[in-house]
C-alpha positions in Angstrom: -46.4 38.5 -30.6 -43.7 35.9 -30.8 -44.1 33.0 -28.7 -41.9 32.2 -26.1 -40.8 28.6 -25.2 -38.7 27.8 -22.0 -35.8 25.2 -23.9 -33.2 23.8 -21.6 -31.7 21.6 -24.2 -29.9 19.0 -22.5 -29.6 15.9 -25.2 -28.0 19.6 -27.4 -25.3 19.8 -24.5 -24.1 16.1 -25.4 -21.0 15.6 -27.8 -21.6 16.6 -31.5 -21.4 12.9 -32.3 -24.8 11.9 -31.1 -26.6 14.8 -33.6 -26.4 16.8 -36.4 -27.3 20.5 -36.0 -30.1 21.2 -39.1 -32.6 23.7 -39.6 -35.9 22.9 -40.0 -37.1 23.5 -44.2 -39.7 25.9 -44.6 -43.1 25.0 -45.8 -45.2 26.8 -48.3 -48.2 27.9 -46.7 -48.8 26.4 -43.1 -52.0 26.5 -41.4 -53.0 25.4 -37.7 -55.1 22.5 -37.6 -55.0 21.8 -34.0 -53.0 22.8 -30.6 -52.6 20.9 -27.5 -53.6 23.4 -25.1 -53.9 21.8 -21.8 -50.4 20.0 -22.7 -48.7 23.1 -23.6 -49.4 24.4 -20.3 -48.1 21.4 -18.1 -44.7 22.4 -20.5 -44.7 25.9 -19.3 -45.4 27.3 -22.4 -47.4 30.6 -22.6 -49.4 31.2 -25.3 -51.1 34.5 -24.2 -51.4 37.2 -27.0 -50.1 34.6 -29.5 -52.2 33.9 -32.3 -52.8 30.5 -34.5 -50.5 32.3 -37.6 -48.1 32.5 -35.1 -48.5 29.0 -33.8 -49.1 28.0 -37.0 -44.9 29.0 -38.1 -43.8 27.8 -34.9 -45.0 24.6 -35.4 -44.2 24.0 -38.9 -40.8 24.9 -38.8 -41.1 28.4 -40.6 -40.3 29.8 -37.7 -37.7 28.8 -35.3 -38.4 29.9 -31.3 -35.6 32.0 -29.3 -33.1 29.3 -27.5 -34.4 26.2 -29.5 -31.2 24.3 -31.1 -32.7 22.1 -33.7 -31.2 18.8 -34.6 -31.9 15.3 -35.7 -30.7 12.5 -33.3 -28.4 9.6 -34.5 -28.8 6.1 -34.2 -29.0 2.7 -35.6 -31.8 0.0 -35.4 -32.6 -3.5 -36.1 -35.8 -3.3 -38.6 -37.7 -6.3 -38.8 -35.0 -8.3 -37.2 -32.4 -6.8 -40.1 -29.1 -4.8 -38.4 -28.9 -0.9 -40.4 -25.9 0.6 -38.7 -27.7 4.1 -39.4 -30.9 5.6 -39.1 -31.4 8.4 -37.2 -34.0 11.6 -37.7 -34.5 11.5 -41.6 -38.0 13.8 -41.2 -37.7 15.2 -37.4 -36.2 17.8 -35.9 -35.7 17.9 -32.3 -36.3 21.7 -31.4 -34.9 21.0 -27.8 -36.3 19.9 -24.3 -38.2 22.3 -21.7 -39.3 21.2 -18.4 -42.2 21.3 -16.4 -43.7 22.2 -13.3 -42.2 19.6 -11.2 -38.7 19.8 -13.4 -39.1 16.9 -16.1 -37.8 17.3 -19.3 -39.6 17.0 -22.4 -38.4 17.2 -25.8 -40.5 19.4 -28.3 -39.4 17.4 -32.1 -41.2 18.5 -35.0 -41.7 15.6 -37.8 -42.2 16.3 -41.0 -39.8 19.1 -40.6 -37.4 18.9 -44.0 -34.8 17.0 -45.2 -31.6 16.1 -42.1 -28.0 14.2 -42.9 -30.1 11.2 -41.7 -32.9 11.3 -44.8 -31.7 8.8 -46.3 -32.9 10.1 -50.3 -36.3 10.6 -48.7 -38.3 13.6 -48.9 -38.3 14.7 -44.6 -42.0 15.5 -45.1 -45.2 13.5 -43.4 -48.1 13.1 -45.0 -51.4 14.7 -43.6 -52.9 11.2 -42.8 -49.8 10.2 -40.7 -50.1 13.3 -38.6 -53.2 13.0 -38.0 -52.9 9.0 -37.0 -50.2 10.1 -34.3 -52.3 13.0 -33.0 -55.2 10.8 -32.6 -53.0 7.7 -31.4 -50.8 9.8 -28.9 -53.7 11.2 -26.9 -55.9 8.1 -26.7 -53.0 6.6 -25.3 -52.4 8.9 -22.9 -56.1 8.8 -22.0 -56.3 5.3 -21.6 -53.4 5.9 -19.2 -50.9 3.8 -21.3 -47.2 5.6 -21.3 -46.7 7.5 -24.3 -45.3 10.2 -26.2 -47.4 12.8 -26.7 -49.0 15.4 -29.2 -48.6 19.2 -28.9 -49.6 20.3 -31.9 -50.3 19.5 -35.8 -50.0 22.1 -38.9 -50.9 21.6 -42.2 -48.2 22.8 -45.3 -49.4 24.0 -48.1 -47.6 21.0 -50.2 -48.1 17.9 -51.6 -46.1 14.6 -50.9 -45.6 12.5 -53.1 -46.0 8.5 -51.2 -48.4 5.6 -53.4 -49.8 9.6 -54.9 -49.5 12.6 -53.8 -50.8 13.3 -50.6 -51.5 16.5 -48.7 -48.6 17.4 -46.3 -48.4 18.5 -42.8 -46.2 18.9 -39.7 -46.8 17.1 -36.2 -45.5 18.0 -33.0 -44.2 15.6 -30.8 -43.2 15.5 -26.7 -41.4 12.7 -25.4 -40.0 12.4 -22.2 -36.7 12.0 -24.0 -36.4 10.3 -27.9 -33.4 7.9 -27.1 -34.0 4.4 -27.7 -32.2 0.9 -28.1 -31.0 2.1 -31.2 -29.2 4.9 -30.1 -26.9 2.9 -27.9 -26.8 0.3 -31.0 -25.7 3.8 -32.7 -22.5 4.1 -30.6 -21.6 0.2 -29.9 -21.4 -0.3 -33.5 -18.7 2.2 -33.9 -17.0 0.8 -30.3 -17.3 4.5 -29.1 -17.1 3.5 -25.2 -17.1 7.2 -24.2 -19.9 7.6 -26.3 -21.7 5.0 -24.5 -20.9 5.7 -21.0 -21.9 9.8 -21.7 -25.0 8.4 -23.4 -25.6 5.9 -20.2 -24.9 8.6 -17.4 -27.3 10.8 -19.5 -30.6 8.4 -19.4 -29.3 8.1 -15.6 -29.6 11.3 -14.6 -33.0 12.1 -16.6 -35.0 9.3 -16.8 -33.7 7.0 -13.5 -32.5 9.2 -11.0 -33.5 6.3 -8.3 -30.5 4.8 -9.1 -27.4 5.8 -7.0 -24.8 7.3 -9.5 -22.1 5.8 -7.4 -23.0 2.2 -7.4 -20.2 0.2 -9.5 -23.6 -1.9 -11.2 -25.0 0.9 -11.8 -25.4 0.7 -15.5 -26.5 -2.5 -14.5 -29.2 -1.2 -12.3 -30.2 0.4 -15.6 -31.0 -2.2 -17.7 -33.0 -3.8 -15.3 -35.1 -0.8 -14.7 -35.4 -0.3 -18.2 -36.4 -3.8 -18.9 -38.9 -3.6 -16.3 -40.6 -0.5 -17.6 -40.6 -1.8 -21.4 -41.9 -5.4 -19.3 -44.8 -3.5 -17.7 -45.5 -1.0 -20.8 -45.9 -3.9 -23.5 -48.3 -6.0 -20.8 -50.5 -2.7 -21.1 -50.7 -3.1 -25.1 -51.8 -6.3 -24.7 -54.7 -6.1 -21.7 -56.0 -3.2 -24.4 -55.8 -5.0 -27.6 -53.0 -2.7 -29.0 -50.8 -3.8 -31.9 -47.6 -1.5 -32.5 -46.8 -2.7 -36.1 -43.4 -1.6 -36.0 -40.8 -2.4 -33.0 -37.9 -2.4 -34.6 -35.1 -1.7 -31.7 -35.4 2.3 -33.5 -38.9 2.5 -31.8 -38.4 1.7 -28.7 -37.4 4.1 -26.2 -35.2 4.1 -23.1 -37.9 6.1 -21.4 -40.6 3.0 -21.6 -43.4 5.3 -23.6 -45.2 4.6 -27.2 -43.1 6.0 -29.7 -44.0 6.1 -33.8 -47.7 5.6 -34.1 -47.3 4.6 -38.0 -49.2 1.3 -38.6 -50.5 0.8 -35.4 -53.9 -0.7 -34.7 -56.3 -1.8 -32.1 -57.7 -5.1 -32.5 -61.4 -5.3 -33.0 -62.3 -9.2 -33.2 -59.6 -11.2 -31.5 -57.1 -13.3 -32.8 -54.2 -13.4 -31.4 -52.2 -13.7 -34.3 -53.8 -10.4 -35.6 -51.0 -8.1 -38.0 -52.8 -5.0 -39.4 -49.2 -3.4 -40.6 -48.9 -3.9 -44.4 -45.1 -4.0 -44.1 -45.3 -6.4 -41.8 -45.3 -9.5 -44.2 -44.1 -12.3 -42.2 -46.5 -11.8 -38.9 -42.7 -10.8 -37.1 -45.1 -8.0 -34.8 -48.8 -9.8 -35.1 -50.3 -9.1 -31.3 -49.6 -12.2 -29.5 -45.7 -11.8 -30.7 -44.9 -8.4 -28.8 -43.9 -9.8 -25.6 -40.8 -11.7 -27.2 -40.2 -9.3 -29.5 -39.7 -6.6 -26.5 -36.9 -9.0 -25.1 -35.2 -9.6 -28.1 -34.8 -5.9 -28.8 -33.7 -5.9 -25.0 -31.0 -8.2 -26.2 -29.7 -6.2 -28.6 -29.5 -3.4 -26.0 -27.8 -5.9 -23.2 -25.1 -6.0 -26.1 -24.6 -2.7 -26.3 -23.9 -2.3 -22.2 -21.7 -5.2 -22.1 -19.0 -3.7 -21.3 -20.3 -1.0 -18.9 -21.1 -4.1 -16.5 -19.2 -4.8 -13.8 -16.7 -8.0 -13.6 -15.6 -10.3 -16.5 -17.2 -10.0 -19.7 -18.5 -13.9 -18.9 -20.1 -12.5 -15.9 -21.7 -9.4 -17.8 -23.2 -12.0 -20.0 -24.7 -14.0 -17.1 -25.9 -10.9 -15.6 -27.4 -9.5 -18.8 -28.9 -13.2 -19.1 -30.0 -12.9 -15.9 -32.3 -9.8 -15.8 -33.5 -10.8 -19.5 -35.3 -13.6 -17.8 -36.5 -11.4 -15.1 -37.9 -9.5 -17.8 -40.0 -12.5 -19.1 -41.4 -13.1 -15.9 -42.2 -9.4 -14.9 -44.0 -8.9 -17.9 -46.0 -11.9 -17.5 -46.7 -11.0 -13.9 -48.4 -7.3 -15.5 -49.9 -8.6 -18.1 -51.9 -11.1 -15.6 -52.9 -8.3 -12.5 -54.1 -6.1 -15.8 -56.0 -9.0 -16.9 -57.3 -9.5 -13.1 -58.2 -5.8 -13.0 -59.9 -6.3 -16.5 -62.0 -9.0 -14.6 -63.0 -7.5 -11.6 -60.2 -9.6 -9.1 -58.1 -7.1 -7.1 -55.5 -10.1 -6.4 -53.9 -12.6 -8.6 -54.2 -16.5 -7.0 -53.8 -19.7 -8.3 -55.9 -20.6 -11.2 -56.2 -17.0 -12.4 -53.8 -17.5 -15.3 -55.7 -20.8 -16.4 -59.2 -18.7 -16.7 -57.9 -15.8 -18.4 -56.2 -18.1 -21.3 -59.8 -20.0 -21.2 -61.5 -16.9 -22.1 -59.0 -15.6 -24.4 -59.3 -19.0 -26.4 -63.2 -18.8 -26.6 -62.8 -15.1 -27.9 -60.4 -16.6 -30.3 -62.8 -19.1 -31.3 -65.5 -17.4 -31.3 -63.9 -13.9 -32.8 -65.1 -11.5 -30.8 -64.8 -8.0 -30.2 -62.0 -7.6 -27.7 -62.9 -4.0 -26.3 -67.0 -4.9 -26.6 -66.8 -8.1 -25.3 -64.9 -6.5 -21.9 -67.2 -3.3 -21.5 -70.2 -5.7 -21.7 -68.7 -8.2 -19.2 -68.7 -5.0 -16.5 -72.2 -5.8 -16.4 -72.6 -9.1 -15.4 -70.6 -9.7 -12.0 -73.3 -11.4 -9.9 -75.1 -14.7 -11.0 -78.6 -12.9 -11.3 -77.1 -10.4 -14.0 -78.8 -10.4 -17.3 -76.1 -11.9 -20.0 -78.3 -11.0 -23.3 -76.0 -8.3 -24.2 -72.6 -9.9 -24.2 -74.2 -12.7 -25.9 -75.8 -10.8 -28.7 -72.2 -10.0 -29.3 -72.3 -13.5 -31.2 -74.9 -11.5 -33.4 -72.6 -9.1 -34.4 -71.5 -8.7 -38.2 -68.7 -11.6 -39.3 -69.7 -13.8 -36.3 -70.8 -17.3 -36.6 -73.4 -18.3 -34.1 -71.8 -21.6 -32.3 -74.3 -23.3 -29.9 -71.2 -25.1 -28.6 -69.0 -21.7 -27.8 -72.2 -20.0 -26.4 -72.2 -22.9 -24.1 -68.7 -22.7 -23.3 -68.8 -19.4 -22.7 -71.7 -19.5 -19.9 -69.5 -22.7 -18.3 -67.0 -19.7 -18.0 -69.0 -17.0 -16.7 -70.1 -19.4 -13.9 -67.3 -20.0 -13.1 -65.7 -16.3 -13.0 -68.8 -15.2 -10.9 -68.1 -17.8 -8.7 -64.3 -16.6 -8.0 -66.2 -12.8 -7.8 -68.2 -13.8 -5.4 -65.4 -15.5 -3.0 -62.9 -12.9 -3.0 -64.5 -9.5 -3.6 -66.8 -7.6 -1.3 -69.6 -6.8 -3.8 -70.5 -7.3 -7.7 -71.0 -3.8 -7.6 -67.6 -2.8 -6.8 -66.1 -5.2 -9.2 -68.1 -3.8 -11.5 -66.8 -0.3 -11.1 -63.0 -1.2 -10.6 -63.7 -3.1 -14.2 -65.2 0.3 -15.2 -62.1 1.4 -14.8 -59.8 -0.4 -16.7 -62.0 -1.7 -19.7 -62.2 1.4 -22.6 -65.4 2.1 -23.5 -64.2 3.7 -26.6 -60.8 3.1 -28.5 -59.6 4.4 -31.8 -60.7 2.1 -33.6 -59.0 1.3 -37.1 -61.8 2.4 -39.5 -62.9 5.9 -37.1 -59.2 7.0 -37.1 -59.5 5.9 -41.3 -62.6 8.2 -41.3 -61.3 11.4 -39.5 -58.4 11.3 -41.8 -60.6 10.9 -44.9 -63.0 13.7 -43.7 -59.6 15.6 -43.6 -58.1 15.3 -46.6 -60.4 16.7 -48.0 -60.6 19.7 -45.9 -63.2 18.4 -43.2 -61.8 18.2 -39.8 -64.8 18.4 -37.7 -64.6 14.2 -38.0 -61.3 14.2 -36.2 -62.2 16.8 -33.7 -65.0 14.8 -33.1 -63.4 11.6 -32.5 -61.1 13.2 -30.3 -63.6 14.0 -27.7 -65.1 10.8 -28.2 -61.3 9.7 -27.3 -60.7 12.0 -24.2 -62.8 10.2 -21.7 -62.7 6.3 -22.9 -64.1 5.0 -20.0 -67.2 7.0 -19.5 -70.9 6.0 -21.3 -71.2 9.1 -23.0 -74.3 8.6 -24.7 -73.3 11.3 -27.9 -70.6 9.2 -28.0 -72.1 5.3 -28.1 -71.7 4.4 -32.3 -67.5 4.8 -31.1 -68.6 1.8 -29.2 -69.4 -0.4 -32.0 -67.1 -2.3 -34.4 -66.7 -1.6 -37.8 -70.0 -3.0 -40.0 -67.7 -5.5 -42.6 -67.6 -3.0 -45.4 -66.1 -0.7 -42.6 -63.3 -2.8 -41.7 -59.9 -1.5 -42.3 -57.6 -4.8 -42.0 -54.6 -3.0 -43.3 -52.2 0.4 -41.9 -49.6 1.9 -43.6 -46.7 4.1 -42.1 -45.9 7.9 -43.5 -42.5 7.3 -45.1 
């Protein structure tokens, strides 16, 4: 039975200019490794009587579904601060956009697909390990209730690819609520296509900020600023969870405001702030404590693209551009300290809140501790009686120095924190459970995601199934579930991620 997918295919309705029409390249000998059932139903997509061969075509490109119109996006991108007039989809195919129950669109891309007009002399194939990273990566996001793109499916090839050796290949599935990003308006300013720009504008109105009133005269306007204030609000979530990106050039970052391109991406284990795990990443330009500024400069480089779409003189398109870039500073401050409230139990933000959070961030610092660890454990000591053994012994743990002088720092601070607790909310226990809440108990960490994709090259992908459901529920204590808890023993430390091109 052939499997039927509802495509609308909107961003295929645009001008020829923004895509090339491309077939996907058929692989040798695909093989299901896992589908997204509970997502492909939200998309409206049936998979009754379909079996996993069948899946298994579909979502390798062997097979192309009735009313899909495959093609690769264009667009350009700053990469590590460096201008490439043109990018666009070198090893994904975008098989078209279907919408759901309460009529969103989603695009359904396929990466790994085979070689576009964008490749670029590479390959258009993704190694095994990549997929697997995004799979793993995309749904923990979404678990963690971070915006992201998401993963339908994931289909080995039958083929080798050749990166640092040759690697087993594979095809991942990929929904976005749309894949336009900074670059793709970069894409069109660079050639001064103003109709071009104003179709593209109009088009990210209508689907991803239909709030704002079409017949405004600042309405592109309107548009930064609401896309500055979700890319404001999504990067303050990366960093209350300890997540590292590794890559955000203007190319990965979307219009939308989710996650997009999971390559060397990492969550930090002990913190430091100036943390890089990406090995392309030489200079530190995306290390953890960098991402905030790095978001505004890339929303910059868009601000230069709308220029002209803003109303008045171009002097006052630049003040207003200027304007909402500074807004974006403080919003994203103003996230990043009510997520770092929640993480602490205080349902408001007062004076003096800011202060303690940097205190505690500067003894984790210090004292390199493990950021997810060290906020589970503090869940369990909101009242002055509590028991503080177990965020202690975290001073125990492996690569840890025992400091009398932090240890005593650190009690100073819970005092003090306990002390705020007990002034402004109604019980420890309810603190306790709102902190619940917010503070993972289990992340992917660096060297579990390494291990699934280990297990799996080599056929074994019960370790990856397995970290999965560890991932699904990350702020549960699921006792099957407690060594995802722990960080990596030192010869388990992976302190360096690698991207599939």
């Amino acid at each position: 039975m052939s499997l039927h997918i509802p495509f609308r295919n909107a961003y295929a309705s645009l001008p020829d200019t923004f895509f090339a029409r491309v077939l996907p390249t058929a692989v040798k000998k695909p093989v299901l490794i896992r589908f997204n059932q509970a997502l492909a139903t939200e998309l409206g997509i049936s998979t009754d009587g379909v079996d996993e061969q069948t899946l298994a075509e579909v979502f390798s490109g062997n097979r192309v579904p009735d009313n899909a119109e495959p093609l690769a996006m264009a667009y350009s991108g700053h990469q590590f601060g460096h201008l490439n007039p043109q990018l666009g989809d070198g090893r994904a195919i975008l098989l078209g956009d279907v919408a759901d129950g309460r009529g969103r669109l989603w695009d359904i891309q396929l990466k790994g697909a085979g070689t576009t007009p964008f490749s670029r002399m590479g390959d258009g194939r993704c190694p095994l390990g990549p997929a697997l990273r995004e799979y793993i990566m995309c749904e923990a996001m979404h678990a963690l209730g971070i915006p992201t793109t998401r993963a339908l499916a994931v289909v080995s090839s039958g083929e080798r690819v050749v990166r640092e050796q040759l690697e087993p290949g594979a095809v991942f599935t990929r929904v976005a609520s749309s894949h336009i990003r900074v670059g793709t308006f970069q894409y069109f300013a660079l050639r001064r296509d103003a109709d071009a720009l104003r179709t593209l504008a109009d088009h990210v109105l209508e689907r991803h900020y239909p709030a704002i009133d079409r017949q405004r005269d600042d309405r592109y306007l309107q548009l930064f600023r609401a896309i500055c204030q979700r890319q404001a609000e999504l990067i303050a979530r990366w960093m209350n969870t300890g997540f590292i990106h590794g890559v955000m050039n203007t190319d990965n970052m979307t219009i939308s405001g989710e996650t997009i391109d999971y390559g060397p991406c990492a969550f930090i284990d002990a913190y430091h702030p100036q943390t890089v795990y990406s090995a392309i990443d030489r200079n530190g330009r995306y290390a953890y404590q960098n991402q905030p500024a790095i978001g505004q400069w890339n929303l910059a480089r868009l601000a230069e693209t709308l220029l002209s779409l803003f109303p008045g003189t171009e002097k006052q398109a630049v003040e207003q551009a200027t304007a909402v870039l500074q807004d974006y500073a403080q919003w994203q401050q103003q996230a990043w300290q009510q997520g770092m409230n929640h993480k602490l139990g205080l349902s408001q933000v007062q004076e003096g809140d800011q202060e303690r959070a940097e205190q505690l961030l500067a003894l984790l610092d210090q004292a390199g501790l493990d950021f997810t660890l060290f906020f589970r454990r503090l869940c369990a000591v909101t009242s002055n009686d509590s028991d503080r053994h177990e965020v202690f012994a975290l001073f125990e743990l492996p690569d840890v120095h025992r400091s009398a002088r932090l240890e005593e720092d650190l009690h100073h601070w819970l005092d003090d924190w306990q002390a705020a607790l007990a002034a402004r909310e109604s019980s420890p226990q309810a603190a306790t459970q709102r902190m619940k809440s917010v503070n993972p108990a289990v992340i992917p960490r660096n060297h579990r995601v390494a291990e699934a994709i280990a297990a799996a090259e080599t056929g074994d992908f019960s370790v990856f199934e397995r970290l999965l459901s560890a991932l699904a529920n990350p702020y549960d204590d699921a006792a099957e579930f407690s060594a995802y808890q722990t960080p990596p023993l030192p010869q388990e430390q992976v302190l360096r991620t690698f991207c599939g091109t």
